[in-house]
C-alpha positions as CSV (number, residue, x, y, z in Angstrom):
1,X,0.0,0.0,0.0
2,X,1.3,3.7,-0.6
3,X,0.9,6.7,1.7
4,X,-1.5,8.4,-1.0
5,X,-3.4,4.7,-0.9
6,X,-3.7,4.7,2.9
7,X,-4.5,8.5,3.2
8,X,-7.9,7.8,0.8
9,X,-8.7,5.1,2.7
10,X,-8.1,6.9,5.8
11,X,-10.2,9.9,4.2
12,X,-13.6,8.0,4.7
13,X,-13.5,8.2,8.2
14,X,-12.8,12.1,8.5
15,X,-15.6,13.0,10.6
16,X,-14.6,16.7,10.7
17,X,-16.4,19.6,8.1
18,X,-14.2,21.9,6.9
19,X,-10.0,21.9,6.1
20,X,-9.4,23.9,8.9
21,X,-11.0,22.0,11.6
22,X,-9.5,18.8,10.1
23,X,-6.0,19.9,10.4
24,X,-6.8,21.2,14.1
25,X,-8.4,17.7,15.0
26,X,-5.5,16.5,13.2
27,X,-2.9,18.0,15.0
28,X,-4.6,17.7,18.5
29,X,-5.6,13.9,17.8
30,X,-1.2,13.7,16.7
31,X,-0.2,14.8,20.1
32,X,-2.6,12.6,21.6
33,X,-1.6,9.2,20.1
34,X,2.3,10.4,20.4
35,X,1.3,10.5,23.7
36,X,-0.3,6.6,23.8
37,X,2.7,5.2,22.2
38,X,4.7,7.0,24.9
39,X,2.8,5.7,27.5
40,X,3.6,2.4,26.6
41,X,6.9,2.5,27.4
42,X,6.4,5.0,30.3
43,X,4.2,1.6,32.1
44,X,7.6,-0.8,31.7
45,X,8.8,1.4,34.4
46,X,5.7,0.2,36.6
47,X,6.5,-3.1,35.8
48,X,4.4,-3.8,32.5
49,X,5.2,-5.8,29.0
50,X,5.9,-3.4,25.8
51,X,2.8,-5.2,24.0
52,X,4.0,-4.5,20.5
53,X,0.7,-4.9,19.1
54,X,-0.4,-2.2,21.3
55,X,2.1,0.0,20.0
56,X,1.2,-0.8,16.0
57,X,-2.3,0.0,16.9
58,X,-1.3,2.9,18.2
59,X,1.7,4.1,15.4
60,X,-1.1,3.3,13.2
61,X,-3.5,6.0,15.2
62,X,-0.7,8.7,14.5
63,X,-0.5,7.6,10.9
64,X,-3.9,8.1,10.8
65,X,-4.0,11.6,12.3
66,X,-1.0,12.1,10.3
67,X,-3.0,11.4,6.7
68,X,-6.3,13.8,8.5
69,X,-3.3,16.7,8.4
70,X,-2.2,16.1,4.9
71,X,-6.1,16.0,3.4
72,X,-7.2,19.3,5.2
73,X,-3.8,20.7,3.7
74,X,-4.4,18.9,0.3
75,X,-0.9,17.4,0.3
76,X,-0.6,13.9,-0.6
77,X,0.6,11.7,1.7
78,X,3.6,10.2,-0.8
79,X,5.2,13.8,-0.8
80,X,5.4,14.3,2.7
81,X,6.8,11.0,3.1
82,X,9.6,12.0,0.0
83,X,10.2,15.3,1.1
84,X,11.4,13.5,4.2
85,X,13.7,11.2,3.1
86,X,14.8,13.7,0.6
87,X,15.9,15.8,4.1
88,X,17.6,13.0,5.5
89,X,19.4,11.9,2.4
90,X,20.7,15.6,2.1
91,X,21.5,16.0,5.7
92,X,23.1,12.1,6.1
93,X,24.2,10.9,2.9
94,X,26.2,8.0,4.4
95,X,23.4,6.8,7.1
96,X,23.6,8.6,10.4
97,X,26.5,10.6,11.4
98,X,26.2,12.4,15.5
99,X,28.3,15.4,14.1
100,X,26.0,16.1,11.1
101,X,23.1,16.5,14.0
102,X,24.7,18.4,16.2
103,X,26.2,20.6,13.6
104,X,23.5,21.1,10.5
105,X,23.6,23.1,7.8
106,X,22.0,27.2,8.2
107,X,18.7,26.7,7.1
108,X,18.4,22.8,7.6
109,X,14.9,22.0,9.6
């Protein structure tokens, strides 16, 4: 499946009425999920199993969120995910390097 495939899919279940309020519920519902996968972890601490099933349905609540943001901005899914690895390419073009993150290019977000 590609990200412009999902995002479609996704798109029926958009419950929100106008672009603007779908990137809001977007972003909100983002920080929410982020928050969800973190407390996964954040419960090993009190003792609990990482469930990693828990965790893909979760992931797959921020991907979903993530594909709301890109419809109410009309931006396929596909780019995003390009324009990103085209950013890391640029900023690590042999893989990860710690001084290339601590020392990025002006300009390089």
């Amino acid at each position: 499946m590609t990200g412009n495939e999902y995002q479609k899919l996704a798109a029926r279940t958009i419950g929100t009425p106008t672009p603007d309020k779908t990137v809001a519920h977007g972003v909100l519902g983002l920080c929410s999920e982020a928050g969800e996968v973190a407390g996964i972890f954040q419960k090993q601490y009190q003792g609990h199993a990482v469930d990693d099933e828990h965790i893909i349905k979760e992931l797959g609540d921020c991907l979903w969120m993530i594909a709301e943001i890109c419809t109410g901005i009309d931006v396929p899914l596909d780019r995003v995910m390009q324009t990103n690895i085209d950013k890391l390419l640029a900023r690590y073009p042999d893989g990860f390097d710690p001084e290339k993150s601590l020392h990025r290019k002006e300009g390089d977000i």
